[in-house]
C-alpha positions in Angstrom: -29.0 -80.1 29.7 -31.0 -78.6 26.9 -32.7 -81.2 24.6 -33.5 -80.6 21.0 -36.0 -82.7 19.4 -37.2 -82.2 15.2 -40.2 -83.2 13.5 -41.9 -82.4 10.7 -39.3 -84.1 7.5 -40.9 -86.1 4.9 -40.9 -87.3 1.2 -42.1 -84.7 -1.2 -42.3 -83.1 -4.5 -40.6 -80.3 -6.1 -42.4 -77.0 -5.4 -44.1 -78.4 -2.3 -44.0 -76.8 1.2 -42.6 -78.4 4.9 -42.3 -76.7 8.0 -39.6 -78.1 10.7 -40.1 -78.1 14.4 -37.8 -77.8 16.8 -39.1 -78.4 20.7 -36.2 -77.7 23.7 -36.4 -78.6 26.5 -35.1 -75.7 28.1 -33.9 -72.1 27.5 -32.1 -71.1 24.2 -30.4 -67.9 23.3 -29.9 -68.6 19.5 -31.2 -71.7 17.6 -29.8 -72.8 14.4 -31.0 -74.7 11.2 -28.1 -76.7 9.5 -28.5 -79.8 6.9 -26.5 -82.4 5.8 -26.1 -85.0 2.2 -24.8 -87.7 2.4 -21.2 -87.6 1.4 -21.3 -83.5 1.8 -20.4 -81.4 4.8 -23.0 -80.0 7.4 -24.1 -76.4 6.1 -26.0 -73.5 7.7 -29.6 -72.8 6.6 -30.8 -70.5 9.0 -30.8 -69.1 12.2 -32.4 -67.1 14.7 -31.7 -65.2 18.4 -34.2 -65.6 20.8 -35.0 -61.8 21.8 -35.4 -59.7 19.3 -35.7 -62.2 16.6 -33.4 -61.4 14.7 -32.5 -63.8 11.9 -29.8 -65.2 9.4 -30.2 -67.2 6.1 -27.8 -68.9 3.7 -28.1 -67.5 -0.1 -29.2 -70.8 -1.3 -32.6 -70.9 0.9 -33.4 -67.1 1.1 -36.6 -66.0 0.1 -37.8 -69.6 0.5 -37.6 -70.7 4.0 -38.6 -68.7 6.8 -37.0 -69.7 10.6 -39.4 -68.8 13.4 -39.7 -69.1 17.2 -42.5 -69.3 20.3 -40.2 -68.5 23.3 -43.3 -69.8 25.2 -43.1 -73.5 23.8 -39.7 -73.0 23.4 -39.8 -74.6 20.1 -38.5 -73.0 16.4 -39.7 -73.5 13.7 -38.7 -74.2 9.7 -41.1 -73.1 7.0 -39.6 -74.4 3.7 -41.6 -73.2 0.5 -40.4 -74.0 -3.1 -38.9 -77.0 -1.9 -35.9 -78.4 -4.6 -34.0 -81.3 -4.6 -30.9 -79.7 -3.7 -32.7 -79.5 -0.3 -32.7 -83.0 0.0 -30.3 -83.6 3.2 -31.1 -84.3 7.3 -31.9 -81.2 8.8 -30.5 -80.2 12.6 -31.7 -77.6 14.7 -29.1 -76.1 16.9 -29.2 -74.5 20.2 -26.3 -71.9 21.7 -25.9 -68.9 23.3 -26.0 -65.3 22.6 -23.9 -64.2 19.3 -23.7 -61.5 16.9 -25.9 -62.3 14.1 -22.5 -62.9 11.7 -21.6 -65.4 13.5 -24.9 -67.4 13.6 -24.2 -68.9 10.8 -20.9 -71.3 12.4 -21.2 -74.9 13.8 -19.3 -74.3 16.1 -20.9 -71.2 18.4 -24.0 -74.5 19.1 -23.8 -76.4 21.7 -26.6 -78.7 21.3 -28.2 -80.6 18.8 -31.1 -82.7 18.0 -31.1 -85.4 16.6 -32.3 -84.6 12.9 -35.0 -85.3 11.1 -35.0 -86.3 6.7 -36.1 -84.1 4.2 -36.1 -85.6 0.8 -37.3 -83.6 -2.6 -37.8 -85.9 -5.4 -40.3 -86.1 -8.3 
């Protein structure tokens, strides 16, 4: 029942800045950031619980991208500084319900998911 929708993915330089939105349509209890390259597997960028805020980051983006969340627009949010072209993939936010932080970071705990949106890093 709960519809994810992304925005906010463009074309742009190394060292430039992007910030992802996520709008559902209804109630979340976590919400997840995972991307995607072509001919890699999904992977887990970030994620966050809806009370409390606590939040989760993979090595490769922390200190660089910041997950977010308005629990009364029920949308969450991507800010992605220092952008590199290893970020280059199709990002997916992710919707589930309550989990330990540790576990956050696994596919399979979501159980909805938009429908992505590019993100492409190239000089």
């Amino acid at each position: 029942q709960v519809q994810l929708v992304e925005s906010g993915g463009g074309l742009v330089q190394p060292g430039d800045s992007l910030r992802l939105s996520c709008a559902a349509s209804g109630r979340t209890f976590t919400n997840g950031w995972f991307r995607q390259a072509p001919g890699k597997e999904r992977e887990f960028v970030a994620a966050i619980k809806r009370f409390g805020a606590n939040t989760l980051y993979a090595e490769s983006v922390k200190g660089r991208f910041t997950i977010s969340r308005d629990n009364v627009k029920n949308t969450v949010y991507l800010q992605m500084n220092s952008l590199k072209p290893g970020d280059t993939a199709v990002y997916y936010c992710a919707a589930g319900g309550e989990m330990t932080i540790g576990t956050m970071k696994l596919s399979r705990n979501y159980n909805y998911w938009g429908q992505g949106t590019q993100v492409t890093v190239s000089s």
